[in-house]
TORTOR-84812 format. One line per field, with one value per residue: x, y, z of N, C-alpha, C in turn; residue in three letters. Coordinates in pm, whole numbers, plus 50000, padded with zeros to 5 digits. Atoms other than C-alpha are relative to their C-alpha. Layout:
<rs>
n.x: (X, ...)
n.y: (Y, ...)
n.z: (Z, ...)
ca.x: (X, ...)
ca.y: (Y, ...)
ca.z: (Z, ...)
c.x: (X, ...)
c.y: (Y, ...)
c.z: (Z, ...)
residu: (ALA, ...)
</rs>
This chain:
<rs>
n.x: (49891, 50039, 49904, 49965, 49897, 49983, 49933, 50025, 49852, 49915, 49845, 49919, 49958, 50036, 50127, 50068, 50170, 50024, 50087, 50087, 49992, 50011, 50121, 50086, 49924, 50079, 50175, 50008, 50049, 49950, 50082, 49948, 50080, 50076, 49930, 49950, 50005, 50208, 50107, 49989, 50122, 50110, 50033, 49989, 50169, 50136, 49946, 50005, 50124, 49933, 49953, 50023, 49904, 50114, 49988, 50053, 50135, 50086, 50035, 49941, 50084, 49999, 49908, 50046, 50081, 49918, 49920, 50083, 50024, 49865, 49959, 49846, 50047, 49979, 49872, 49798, 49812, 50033, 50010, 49805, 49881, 49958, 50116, 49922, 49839, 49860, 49908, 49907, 49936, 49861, 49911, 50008, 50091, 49987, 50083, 50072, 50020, 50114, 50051, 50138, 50011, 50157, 49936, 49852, 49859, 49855, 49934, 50046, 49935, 49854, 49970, 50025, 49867, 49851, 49932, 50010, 50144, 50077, 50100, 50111, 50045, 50118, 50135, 50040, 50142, 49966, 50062, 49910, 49894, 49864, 49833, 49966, 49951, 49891, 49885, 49887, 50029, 50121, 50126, 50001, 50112, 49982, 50073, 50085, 50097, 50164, 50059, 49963, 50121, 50012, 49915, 50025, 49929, 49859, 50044, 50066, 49874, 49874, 50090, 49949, 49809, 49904, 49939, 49909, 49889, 49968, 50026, 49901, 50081, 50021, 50099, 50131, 49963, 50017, 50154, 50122, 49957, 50070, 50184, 49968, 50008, 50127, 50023, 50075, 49910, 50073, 49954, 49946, 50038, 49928, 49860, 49832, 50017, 49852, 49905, 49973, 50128, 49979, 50120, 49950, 50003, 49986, 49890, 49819, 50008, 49953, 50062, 49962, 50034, 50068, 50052, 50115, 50043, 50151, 50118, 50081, 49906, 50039, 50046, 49960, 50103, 50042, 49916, 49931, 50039, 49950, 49856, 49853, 49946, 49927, 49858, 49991, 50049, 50035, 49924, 50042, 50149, 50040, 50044, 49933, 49928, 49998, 50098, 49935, 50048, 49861, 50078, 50086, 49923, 50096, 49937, 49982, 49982, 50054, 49907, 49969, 49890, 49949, 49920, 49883, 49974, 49976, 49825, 49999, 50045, 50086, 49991, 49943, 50177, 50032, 49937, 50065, 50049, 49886, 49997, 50114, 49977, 49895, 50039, 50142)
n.y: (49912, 49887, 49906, 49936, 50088, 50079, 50073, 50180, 50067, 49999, 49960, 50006, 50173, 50079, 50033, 50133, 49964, 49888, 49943, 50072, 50096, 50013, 49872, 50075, 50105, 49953, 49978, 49892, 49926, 49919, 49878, 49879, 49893, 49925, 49887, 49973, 49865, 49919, 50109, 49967, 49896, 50069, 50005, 49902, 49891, 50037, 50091, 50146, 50012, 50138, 50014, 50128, 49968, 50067, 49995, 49913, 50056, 49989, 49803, 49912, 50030, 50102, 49986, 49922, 50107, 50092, 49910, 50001, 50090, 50088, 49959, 50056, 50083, 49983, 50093, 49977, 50052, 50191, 50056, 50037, 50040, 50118, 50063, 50066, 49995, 49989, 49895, 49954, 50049, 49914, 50074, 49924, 49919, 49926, 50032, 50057, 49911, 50052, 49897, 50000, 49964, 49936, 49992, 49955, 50025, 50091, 49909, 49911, 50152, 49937, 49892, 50043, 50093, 49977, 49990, 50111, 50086, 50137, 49966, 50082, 49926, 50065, 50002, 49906, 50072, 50115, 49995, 49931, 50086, 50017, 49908, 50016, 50118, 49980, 49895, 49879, 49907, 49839, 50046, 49884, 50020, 49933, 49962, 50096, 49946, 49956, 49921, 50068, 50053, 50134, 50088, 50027, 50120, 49895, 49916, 50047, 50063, 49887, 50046, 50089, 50029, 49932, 49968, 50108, 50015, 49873, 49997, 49894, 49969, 49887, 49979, 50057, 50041, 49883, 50042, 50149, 49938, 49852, 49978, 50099, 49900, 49892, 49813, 50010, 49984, 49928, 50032, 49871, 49982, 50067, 50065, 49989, 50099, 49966, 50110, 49920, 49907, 49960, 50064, 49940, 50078, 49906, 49983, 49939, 49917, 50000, 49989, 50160, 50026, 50167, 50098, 50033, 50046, 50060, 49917, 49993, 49917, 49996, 49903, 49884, 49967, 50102, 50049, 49918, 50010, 50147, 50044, 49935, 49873, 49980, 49991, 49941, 49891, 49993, 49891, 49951, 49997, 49998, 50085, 50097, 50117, 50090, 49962, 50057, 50040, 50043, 50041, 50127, 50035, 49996, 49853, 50020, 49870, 49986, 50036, 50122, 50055, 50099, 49945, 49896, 49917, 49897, 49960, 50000, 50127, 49996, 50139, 49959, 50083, 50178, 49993, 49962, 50127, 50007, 49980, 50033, 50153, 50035, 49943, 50075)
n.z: (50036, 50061, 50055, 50096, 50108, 49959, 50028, 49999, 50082, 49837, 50095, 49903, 49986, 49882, 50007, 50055, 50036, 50020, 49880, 50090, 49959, 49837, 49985, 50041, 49881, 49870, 50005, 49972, 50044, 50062, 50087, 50029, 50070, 49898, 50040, 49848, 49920, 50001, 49881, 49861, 49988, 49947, 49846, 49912, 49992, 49993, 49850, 50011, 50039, 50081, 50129, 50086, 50126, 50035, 50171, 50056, 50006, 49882, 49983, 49855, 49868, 49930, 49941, 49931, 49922, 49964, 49890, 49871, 49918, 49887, 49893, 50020, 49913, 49866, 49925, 50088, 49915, 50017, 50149, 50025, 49847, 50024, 49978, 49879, 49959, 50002, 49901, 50003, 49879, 49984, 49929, 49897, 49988, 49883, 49984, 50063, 50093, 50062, 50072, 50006, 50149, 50066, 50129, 49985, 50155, 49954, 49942, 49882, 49908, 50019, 49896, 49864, 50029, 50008, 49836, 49916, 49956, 50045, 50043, 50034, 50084, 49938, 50083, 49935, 49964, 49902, 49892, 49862, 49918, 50106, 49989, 49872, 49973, 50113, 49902, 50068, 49969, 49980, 50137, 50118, 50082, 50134, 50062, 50059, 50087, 50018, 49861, 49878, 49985, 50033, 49929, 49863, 49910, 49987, 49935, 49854, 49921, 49939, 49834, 49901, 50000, 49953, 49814, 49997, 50086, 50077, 50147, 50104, 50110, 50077, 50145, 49928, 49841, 49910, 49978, 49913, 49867, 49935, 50006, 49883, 49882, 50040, 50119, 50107, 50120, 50137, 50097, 50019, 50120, 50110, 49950, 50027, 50061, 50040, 49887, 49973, 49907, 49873, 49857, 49898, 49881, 49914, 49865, 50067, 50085, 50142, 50138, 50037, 50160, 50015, 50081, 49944, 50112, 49922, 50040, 49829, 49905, 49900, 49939, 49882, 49902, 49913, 49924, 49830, 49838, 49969, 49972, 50080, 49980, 50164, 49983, 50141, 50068, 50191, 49997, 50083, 50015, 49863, 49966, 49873, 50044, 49924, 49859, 49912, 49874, 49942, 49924, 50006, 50123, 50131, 50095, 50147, 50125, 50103, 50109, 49974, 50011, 50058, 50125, 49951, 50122, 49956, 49848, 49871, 50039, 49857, 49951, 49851, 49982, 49945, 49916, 49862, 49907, 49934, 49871, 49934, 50038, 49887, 49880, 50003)
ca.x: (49731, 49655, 49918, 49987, 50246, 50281, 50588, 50597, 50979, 51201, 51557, 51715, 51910, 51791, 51416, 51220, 50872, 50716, 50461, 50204, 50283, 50283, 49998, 49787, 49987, 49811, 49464, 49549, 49343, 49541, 49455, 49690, 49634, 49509, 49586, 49760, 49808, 49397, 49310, 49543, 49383, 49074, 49119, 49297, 48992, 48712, 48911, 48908, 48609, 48575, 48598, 48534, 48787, 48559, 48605, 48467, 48161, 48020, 47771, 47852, 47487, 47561, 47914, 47779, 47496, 47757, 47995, 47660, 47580, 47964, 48005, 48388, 48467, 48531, 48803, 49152, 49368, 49165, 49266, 49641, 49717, 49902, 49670, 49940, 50221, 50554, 50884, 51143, 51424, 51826, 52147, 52180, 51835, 51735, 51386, 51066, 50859, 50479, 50401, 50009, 50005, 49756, 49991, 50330, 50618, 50952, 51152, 50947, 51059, 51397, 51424, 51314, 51584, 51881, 51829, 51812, 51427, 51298, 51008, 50662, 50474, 50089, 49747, 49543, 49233, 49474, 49342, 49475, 49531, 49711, 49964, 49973, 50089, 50361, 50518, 50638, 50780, 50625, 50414, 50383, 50084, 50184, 50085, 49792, 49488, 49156, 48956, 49080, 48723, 48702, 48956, 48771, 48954, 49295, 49089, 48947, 49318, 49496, 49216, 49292, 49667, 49758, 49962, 50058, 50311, 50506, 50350, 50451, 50238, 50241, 50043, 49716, 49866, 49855, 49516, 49395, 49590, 49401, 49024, 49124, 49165, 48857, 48971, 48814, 48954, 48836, 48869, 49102, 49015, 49286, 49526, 49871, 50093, 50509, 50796, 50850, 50578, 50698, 50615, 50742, 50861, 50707, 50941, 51270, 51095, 51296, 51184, 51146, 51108, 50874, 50761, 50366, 50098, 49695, 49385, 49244, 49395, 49336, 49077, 49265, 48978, 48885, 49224, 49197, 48954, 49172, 49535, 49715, 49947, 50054, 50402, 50398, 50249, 50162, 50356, 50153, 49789, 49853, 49729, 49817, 50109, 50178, 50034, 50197, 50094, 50392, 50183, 50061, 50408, 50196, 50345, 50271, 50307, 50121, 50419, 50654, 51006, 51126, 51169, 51361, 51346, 51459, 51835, 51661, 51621, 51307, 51394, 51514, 51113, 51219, 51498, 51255, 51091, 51387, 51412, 51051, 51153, 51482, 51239, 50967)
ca.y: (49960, 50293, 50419, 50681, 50470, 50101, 49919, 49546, 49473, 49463, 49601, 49504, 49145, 49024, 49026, 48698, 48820, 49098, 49313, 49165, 48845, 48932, 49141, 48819, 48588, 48785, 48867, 49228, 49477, 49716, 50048, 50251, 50549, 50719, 51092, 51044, 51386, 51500, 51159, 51288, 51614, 51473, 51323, 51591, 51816, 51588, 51295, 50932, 50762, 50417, 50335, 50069, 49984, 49817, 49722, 49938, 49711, 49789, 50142, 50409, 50362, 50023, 50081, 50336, 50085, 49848, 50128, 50217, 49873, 49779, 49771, 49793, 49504, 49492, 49200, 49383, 49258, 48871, 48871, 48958, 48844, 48515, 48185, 48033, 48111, 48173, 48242, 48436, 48346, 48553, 48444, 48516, 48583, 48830, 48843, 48687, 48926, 48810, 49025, 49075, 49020, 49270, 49266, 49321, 49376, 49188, 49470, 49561, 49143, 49246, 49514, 49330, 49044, 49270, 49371, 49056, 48947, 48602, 48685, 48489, 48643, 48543, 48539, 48854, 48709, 48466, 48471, 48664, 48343, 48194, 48508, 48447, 48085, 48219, 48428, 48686, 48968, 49241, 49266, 49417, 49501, 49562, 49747, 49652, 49787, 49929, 50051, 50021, 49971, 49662, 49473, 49414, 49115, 49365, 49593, 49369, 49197, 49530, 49540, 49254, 49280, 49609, 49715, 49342, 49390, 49636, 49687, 49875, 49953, 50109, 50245, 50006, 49898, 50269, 50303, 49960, 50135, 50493, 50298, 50025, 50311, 50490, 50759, 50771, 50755, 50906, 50848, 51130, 51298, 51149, 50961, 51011, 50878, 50873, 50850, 51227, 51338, 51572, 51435, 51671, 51465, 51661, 51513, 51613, 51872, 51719, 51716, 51326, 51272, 50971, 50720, 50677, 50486, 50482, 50601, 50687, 50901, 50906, 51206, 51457, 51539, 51213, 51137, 51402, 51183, 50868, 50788, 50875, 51136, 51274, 51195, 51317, 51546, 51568, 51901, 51919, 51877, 51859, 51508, 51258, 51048, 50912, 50872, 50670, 50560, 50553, 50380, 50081, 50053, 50134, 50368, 50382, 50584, 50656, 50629, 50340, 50307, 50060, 50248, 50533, 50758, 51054, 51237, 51215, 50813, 50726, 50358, 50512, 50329, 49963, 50101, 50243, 49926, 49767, 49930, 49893, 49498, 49538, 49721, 49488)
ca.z: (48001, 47813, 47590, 47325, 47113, 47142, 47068, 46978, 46869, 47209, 47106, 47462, 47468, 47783, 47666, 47627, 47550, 47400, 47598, 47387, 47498, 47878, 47856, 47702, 47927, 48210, 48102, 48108, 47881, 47654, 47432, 47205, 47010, 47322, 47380, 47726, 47827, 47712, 47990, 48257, 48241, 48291, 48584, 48741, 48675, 48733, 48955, 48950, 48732, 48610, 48229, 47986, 47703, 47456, 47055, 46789, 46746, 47092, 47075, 47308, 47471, 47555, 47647, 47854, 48001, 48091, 48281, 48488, 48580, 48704, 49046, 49149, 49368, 49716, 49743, 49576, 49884, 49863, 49495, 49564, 49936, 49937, 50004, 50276, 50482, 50371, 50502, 50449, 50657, 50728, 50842, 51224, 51288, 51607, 51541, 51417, 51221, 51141, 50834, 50724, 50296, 50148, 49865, 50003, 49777, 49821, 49916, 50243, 50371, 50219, 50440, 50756, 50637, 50612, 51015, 51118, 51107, 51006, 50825, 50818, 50557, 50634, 50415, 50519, 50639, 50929, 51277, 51586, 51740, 51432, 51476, 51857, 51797, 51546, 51864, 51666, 51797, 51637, 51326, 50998, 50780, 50396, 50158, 49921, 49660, 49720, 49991, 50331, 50460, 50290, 50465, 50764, 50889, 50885, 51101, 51379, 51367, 51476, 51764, 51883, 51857, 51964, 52280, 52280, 51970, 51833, 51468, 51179, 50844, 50565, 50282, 50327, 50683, 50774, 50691, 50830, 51184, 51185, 51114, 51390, 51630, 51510, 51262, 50928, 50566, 50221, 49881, 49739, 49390, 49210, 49431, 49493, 49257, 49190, 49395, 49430, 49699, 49972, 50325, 50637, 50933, 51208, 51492, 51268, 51065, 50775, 50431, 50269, 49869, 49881, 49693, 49700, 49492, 49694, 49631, 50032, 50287, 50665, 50794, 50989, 51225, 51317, 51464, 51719, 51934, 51886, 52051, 51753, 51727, 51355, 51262, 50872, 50666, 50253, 50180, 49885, 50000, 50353, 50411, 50709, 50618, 50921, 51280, 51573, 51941, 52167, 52429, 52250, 52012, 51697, 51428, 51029, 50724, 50414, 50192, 50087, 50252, 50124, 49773, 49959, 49621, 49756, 49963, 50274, 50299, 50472, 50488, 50892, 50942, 50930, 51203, 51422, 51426, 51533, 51827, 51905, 51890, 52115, 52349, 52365)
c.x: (49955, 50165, 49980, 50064, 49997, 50071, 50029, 50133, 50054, 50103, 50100, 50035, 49932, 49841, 49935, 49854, 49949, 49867, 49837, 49945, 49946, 49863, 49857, 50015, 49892, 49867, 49967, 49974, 50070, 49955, 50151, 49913, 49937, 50072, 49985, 49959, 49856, 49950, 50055, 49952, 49916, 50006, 50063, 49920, 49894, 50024, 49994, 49854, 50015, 49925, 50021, 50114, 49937, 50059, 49951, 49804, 49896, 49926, 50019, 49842, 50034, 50099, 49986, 49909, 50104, 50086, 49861, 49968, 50107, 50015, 50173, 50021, 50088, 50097, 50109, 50054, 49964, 50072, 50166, 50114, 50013, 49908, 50074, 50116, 50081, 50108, 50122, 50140, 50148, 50076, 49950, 49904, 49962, 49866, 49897, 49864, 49861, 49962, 49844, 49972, 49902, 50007, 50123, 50107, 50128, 50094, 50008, 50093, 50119, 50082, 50013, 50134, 50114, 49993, 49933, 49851, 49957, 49868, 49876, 49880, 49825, 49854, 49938, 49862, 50094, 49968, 50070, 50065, 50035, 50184, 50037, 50068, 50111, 50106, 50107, 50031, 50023, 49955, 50007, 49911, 50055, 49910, 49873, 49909, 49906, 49949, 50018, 49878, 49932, 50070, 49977, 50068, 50130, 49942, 49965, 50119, 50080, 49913, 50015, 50164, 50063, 50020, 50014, 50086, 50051, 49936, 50018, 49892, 49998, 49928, 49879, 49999, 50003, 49880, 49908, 50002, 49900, 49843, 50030, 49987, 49900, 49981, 49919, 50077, 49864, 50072, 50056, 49967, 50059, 50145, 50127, 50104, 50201, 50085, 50067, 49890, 50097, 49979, 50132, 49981, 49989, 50074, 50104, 49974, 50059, 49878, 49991, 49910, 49971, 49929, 49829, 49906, 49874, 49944, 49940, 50129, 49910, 49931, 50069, 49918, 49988, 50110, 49987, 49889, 50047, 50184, 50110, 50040, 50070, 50140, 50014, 49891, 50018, 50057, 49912, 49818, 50000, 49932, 50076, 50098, 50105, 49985, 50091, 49929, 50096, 49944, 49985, 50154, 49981, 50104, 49960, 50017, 49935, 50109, 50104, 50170, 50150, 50038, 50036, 50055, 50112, 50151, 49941, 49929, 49910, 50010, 50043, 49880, 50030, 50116, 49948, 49923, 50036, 49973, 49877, 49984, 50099, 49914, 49867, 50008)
c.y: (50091, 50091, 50069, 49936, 49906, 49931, 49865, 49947, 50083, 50019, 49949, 49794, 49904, 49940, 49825, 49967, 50134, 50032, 49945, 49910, 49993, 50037, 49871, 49873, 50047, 50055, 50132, 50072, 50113, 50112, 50072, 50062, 50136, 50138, 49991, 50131, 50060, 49918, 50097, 50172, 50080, 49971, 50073, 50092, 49943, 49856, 49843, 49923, 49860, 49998, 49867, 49998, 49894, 50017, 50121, 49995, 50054, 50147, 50065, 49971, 49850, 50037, 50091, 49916, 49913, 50074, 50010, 49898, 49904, 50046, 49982, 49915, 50011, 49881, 50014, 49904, 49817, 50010, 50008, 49951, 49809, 49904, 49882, 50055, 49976, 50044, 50054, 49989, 50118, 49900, 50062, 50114, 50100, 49987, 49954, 50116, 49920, 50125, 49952, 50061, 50087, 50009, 50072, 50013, 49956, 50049, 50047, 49844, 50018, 50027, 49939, 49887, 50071, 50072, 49951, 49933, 49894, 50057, 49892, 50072, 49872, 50024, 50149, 50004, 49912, 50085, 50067, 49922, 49927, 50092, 49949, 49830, 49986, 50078, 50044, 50099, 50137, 49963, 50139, 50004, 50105, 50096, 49954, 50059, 50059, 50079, 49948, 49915, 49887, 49926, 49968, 49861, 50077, 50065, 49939, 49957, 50064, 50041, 49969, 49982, 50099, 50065, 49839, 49967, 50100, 49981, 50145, 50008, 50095, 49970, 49904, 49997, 50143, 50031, 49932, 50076, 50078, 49923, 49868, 50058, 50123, 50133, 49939, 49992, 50063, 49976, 50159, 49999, 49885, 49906, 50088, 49877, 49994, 49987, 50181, 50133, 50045, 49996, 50101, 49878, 50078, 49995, 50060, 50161, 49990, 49953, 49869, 50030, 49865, 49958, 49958, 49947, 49939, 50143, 50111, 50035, 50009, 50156, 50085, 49995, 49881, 49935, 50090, 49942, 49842, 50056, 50048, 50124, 49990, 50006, 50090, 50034, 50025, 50151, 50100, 50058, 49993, 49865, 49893, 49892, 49922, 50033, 49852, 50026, 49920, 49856, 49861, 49977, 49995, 50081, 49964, 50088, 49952, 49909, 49826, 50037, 49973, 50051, 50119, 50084, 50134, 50039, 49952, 49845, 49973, 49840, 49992, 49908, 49871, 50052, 50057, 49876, 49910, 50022, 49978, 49851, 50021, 50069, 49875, 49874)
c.z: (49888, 49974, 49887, 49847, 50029, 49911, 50032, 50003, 50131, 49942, 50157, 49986, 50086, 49961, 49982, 50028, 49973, 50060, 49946, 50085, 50147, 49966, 49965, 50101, 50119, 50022, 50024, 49846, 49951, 49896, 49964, 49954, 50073, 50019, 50156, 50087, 50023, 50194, 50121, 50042, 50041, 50084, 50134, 50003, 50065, 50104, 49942, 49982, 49931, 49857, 49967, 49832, 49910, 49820, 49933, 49968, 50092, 49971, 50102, 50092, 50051, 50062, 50129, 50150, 50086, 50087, 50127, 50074, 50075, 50121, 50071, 50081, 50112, 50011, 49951, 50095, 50001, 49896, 50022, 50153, 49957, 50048, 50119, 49998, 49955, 50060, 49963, 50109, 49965, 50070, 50127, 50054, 50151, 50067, 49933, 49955, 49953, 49895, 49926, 49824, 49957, 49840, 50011, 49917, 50062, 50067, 50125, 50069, 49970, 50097, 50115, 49986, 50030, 50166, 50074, 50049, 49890, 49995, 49988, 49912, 49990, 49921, 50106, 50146, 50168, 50144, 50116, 50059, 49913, 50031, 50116, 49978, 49932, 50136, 49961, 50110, 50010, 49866, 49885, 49908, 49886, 49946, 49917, 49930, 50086, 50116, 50145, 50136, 49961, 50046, 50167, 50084, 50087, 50145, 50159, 50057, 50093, 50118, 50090, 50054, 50060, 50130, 50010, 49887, 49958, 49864, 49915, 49899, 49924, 49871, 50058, 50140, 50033, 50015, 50073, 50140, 50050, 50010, 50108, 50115, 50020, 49925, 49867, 49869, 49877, 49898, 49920, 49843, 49898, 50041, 50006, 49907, 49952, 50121, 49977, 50074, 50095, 50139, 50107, 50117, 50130, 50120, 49942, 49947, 49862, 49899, 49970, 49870, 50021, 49907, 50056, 49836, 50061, 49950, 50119, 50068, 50156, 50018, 50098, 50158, 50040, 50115, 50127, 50105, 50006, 50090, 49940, 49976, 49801, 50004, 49853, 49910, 49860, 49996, 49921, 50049, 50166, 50050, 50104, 49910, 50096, 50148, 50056, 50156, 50069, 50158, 49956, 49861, 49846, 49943, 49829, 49906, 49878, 49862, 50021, 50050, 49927, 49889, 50004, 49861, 50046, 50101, 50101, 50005, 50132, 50037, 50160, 50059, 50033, 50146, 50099, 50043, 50051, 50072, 50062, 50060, 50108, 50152, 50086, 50125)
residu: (UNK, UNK, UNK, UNK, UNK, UNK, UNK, UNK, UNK, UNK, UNK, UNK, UNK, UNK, UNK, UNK, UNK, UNK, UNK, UNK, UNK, UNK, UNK, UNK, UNK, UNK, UNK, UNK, UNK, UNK, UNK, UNK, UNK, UNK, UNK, UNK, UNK, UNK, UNK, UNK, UNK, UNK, UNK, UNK, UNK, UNK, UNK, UNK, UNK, UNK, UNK, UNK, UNK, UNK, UNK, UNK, UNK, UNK, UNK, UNK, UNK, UNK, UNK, UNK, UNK, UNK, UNK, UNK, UNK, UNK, UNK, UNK, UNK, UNK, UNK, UNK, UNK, UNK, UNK, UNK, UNK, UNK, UNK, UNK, UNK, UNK, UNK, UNK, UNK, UNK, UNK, UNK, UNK, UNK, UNK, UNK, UNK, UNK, UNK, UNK, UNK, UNK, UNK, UNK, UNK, UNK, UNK, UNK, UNK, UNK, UNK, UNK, UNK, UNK, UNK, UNK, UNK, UNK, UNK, UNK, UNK, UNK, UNK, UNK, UNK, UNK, UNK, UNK, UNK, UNK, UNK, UNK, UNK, UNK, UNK, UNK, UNK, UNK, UNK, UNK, UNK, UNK, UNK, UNK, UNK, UNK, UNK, UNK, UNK, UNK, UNK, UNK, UNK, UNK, UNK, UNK, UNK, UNK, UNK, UNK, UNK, UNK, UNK, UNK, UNK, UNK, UNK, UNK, UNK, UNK, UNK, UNK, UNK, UNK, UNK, UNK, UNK, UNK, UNK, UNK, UNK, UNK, UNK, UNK, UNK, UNK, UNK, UNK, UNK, UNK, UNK, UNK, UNK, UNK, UNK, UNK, UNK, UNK, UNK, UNK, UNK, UNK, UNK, UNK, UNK, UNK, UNK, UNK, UNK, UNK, UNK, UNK, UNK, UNK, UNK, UNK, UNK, UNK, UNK, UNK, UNK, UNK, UNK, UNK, UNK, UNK, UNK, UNK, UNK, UNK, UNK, UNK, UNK, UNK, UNK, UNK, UNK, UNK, UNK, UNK, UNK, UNK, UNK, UNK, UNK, UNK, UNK, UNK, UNK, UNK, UNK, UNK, UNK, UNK, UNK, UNK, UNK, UNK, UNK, UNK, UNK, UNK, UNK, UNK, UNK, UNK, UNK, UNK, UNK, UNK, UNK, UNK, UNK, UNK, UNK, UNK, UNK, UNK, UNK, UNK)
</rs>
């Protein structure tokens, strides 16, 4: 955490720990004093670069040494996908719902809960025929960190899985989709990053104020010798934010849903997969 000011003394009632506390509680790395606005800047000029936050003791050539010899690591979604099955369950369930942790957030199983799906919420790494013995039916691959190219298990799963389920995905899970079906991804300068991106829905043509928070964006070009067809569109930069395959019940999106920031509510997503489910 990199702030400007840092306040220790919590003035709200409810509190019962100061950020301190958490922040040591969780083995997470802190810096005031920092001149926010100079950093962001920076990496809107020059892009996304990794950085060492280091005492006063340390010299800048070492500190330096030590940035060149880190390599960043290749297992984000191991480090935050769950390590066994859980389930989420609803009253008067309809359907059964295998979702694919990469680092899902509560809200997306929420969602699937309030129309009517019993949720099984599943380690990332679990086996094709694991899901197949769960006879879900249809599937959902969360969101989740890092490079989508690293999640090769994700990738071989949606392989093996699709055109026998409806599946859904977003943010990582859209990603995992387009390089499953042979498009490509890239690491973008500086991410997308807030919950007021512009995404065009090219079947409606409407406008959607979304909520987004990844590094990597699907290749344009490479989709035009796969299956998928572009559903949404970055307003700002023009980038794929979501691709669908009516054929094989596929569909995903870049952005999140689930935190429906924006008038035009894109949470309409868990209701298309719905119907992909009453069709199935």
């Amino acid at each position: 955490m990199i702030v400007r000011e840092y306040n220790d003394l919590p003035s709200n009632f409810r509190y019962t720990k100061t950020l301190s506390e958490y922040l040591e509680e969780n083995d997470i790395p802190a810096i005031a004093g920092v001149d926010t606005r100079k950093l962001t800047r920076s990496i809107r000029e020059k892009g996304s670069r990794k950085v060492i936050i280091t005492d006063s003791k340390t010299s800048k050539q070492k500190a330096l040494e030590k940035l060149r010899n880190y390599d960043i690591p290749k297992d984000a979604v191991a480090k935050v996908s769950c390590k066994k099955k859980w389930y989420s369950r609803t009253s008067n369930p309809k359907y059964n719902v295998v979702a694919i942790d990469c680092g899902i957030k509560l809200n997306i199983v929420r969602s699937l809960n309030k129309r009517g799906c019993n949720v099984t919420v599943v380690p990332y790494n679990t086996t094709a025929k694991e899901i197949i013995n769960l006879k879900p039916d249809g599937i959902f691959l969360s969101n989740g960190p890092g490079d989508p190219q690293d999640v090769v298990e994700v990738i071989k799963l949606v392989k093996t899985l699709k055109g026998k389920y409806p599946i859904f995905g977003i943010c990582l899970g859209h990603q995992m989709i387009s390089l499953a079906y042979g498009a490509k991804t890239y690491k973008l300068k500086f991410g997308h990053r807030g919950g007021n991106h512009p995404v065009r829905n090219l079947e409606t043509n409407k406008i959607e104020i979304t909520s987004q928070n990844h590094s990597y964006a699907v290749d344009e070009e490479s989709l035009k010798k796969t299956p998928l067809k572009v559903t949404h569109k970055n307003i700002l930069d023009n980038t794929i934010e979501g691709v669908s395959c009516k054929k094989d019940k596929i569909f995903s999106v870049q952005y999140h849903p689930e935190s429906a920031p924006g008038p035009q509510d894109s949470s309409y997503l868990f209701d298309q997969f719905i119907a992909l489910l009453d069709r199935k």
